[in-house]
N, C-alpha and C positions, 0 to 999 in steps of 0.2 A: 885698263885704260879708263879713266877718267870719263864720266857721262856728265852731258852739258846738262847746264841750268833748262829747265823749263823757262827760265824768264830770258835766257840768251838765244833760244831758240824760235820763241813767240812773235808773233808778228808785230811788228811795228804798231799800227793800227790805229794812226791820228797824223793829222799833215804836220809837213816839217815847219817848226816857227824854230825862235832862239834857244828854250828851253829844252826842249826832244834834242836841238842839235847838241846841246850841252849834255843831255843824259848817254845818247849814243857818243860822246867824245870828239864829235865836229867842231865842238867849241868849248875852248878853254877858259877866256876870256874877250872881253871886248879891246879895240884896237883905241892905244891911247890918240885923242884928237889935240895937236895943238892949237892956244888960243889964236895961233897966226892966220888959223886955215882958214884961206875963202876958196869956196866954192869955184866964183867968178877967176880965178887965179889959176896961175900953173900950179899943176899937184902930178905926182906920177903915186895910181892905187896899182896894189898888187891885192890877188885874188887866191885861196887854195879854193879848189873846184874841188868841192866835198860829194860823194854819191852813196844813197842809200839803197838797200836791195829788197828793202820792205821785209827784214827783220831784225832784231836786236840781237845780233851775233857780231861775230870781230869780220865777216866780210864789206862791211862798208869803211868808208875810208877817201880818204885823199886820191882822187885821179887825174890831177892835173893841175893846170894855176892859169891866171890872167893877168895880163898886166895894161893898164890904161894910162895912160899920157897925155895932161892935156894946155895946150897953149894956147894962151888966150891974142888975139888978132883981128883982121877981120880980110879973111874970115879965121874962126876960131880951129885948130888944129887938133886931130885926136889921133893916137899913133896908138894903135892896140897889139900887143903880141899875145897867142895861147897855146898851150902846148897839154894833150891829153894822152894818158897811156892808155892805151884798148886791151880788150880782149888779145889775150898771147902776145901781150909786150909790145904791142905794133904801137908807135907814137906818131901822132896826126899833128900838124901845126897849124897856124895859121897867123897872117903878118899883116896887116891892114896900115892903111893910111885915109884919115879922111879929113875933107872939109868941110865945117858945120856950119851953119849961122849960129849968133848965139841969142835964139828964138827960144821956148820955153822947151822943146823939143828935139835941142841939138839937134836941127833939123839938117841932111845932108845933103852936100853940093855936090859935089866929086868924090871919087876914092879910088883908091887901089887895092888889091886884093888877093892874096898869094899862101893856097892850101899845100899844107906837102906831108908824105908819108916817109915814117923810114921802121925799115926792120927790128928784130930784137937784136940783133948784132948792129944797130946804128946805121947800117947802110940805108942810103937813099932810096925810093922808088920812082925813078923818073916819070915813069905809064900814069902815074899819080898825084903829080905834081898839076895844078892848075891855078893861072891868075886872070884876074878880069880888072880892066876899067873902067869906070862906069860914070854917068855926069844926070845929074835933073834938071830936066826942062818943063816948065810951069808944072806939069802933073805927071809929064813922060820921065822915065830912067832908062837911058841912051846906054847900052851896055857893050864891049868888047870884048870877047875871049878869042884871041888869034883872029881866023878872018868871019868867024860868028857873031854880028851884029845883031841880037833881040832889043827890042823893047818891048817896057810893061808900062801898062798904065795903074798909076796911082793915084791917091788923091793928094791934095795941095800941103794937107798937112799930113808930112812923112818925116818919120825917125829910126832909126837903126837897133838894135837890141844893145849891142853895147856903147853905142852913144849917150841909152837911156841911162846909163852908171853916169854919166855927166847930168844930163836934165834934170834928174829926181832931186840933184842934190841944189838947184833953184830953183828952187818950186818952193812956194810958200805954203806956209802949217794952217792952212785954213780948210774951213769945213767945204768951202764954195770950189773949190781948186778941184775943176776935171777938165782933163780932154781928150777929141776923139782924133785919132789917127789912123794910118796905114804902118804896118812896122815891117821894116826888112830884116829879116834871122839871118847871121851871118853875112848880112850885105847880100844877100842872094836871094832868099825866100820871103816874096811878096805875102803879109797876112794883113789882109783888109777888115776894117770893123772894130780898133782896138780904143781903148778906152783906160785911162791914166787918172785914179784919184783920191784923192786926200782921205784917210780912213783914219786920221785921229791918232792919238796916242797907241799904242801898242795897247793889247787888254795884256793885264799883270799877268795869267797864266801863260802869257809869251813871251816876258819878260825873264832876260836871264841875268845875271851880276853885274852891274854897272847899273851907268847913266841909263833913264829913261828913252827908248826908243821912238819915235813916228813913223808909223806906219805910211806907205802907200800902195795900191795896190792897185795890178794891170788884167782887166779879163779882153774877149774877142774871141772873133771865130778862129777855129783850128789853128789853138795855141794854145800852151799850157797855161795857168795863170801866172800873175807873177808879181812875189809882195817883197818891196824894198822896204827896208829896216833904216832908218837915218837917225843920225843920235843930236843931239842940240844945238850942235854948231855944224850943224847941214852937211855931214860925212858921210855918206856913204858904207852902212858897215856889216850890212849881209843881204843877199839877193835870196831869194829860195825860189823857184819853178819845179814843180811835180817831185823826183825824186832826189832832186839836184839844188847843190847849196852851195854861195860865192861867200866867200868868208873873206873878211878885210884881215891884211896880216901882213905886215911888212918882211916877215921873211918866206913867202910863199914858197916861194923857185927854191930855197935851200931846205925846207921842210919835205917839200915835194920830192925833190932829188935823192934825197935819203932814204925815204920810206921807198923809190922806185928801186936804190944797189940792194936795199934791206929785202925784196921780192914781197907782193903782194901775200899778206899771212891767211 
């Protein structure tokens, strides 16, 4: 048998930007932008949700995809679906609907929210299945799950984690360009304290083939950081947080799909 590389079995040992994700195979290429694309405009992104296991071996890889939809209105419309394989094959989803303003922080109004488990044989788990509605008021998030009525309180200026795949991408390339918020992880988990802002062009050692990137990048309390990649005409075209990478890619869901019949190598 074949003994691995010392360098395939070495640890990672530097945060994920576009380049690492290009040496570990997360990234093939950058996602061509057309000149049509506005930001402000209906666009539907698709996501492969890339995950690293903090070594340069063949176990990191594609676990999943995202998809973002967004209509512009008023108020502005954002329809998210995600879908992640787990540990022993078990796939988790999750189906969202929201409404934004279109403030610098697809800040949100209302939404729905609908998580669901199924098997390695694809069956459903009902016991696992949960949806919530939920609405803000001045500072309060009015929430429903069946006849559990919580609220939380937040502050005035609140955004969503995948909302922020909308914001970033109007946000202007200036040095001056921060703000401070409250962000809800998966529409559900209130994290207070967070901060949204302009770090410049990418530095070249994070630069991987293509057009030049702009960086911006999110720190706050208890939550990972988190540095959005946007390429010149305001796309949207890789997220990274801790060990985990959204990678723009318009065939996510069939990339994905393939590598889940093909079993995790």
């Amino acid at each position: 048998m074949a003994k691995k590389s010392k360098r395939s079995s070495s640890p990672v040992g530097v945060p994920l930007c576009p380049v690492v994700l290009e040496q570990l195979g997360g990234l093939r290429a950058l996602a061509r932008t057309a000149e049509t694309f506005r930001p402000d405009g209906p666009w539907t992104h698709r996501y492969r949700i890339w995950t690293c296991y903090g070594r340069r071996s063949r176990g990191n890889g594609n676990v999943g995809w995202l998809r973002i939809q967004r209509t512009p209105g008023d108020p502005v419309a954002v329809a998210i679906e995600q879908r992640i394989r787990n540990a022993g094959g078990v796939v988790s989803s999750v189906q969202a609907r929201v409404e934004c303003r279109a403030d610098a922080l697809a800040s949100p109004i209302a939404w729905t929210v609908e998580s669901r488990f199924t098997d390695t044989q694809g069956a459903p788990a009902p016991a696992l299945t949960t949806s919530e509605k939920a609405r803000v008021s001045g500072a309060s998030i009015e929430a429903s799950a069946g006849t559990h009525t919580p609220t939380r309180q937040g502050s005035k200026n609140l955004a969503a984690d995948w909302c922020l795949f909308d914001a970033v991408q109007r946000l202007p390339f200036q040095k001056n360009t921060s703000i401070a918020f409250d962000v809800l992880e998966g529409l559900g988990i209130l994290k207070k304290g967070q901060r949204l802002s302009y770090a410049g062009l990418a530095p070249e050692k994070e630069q991987a083939g293509g057009p030049r990137l702009h960086l911006f990048q999110q720190v706050g309390h208890g939550a990972w950081p988190y540095e959005y990649y946007v390429d010149g005409r305001h796309r949207l075209q890789i997220v990274v947080t801790g060990p985990r990478a959204y990678v723009l890619d318009d065939a996510a869901e069939r990339v994905v799909a393939a590598a889940s019949k093909g079993g995790r190598k």
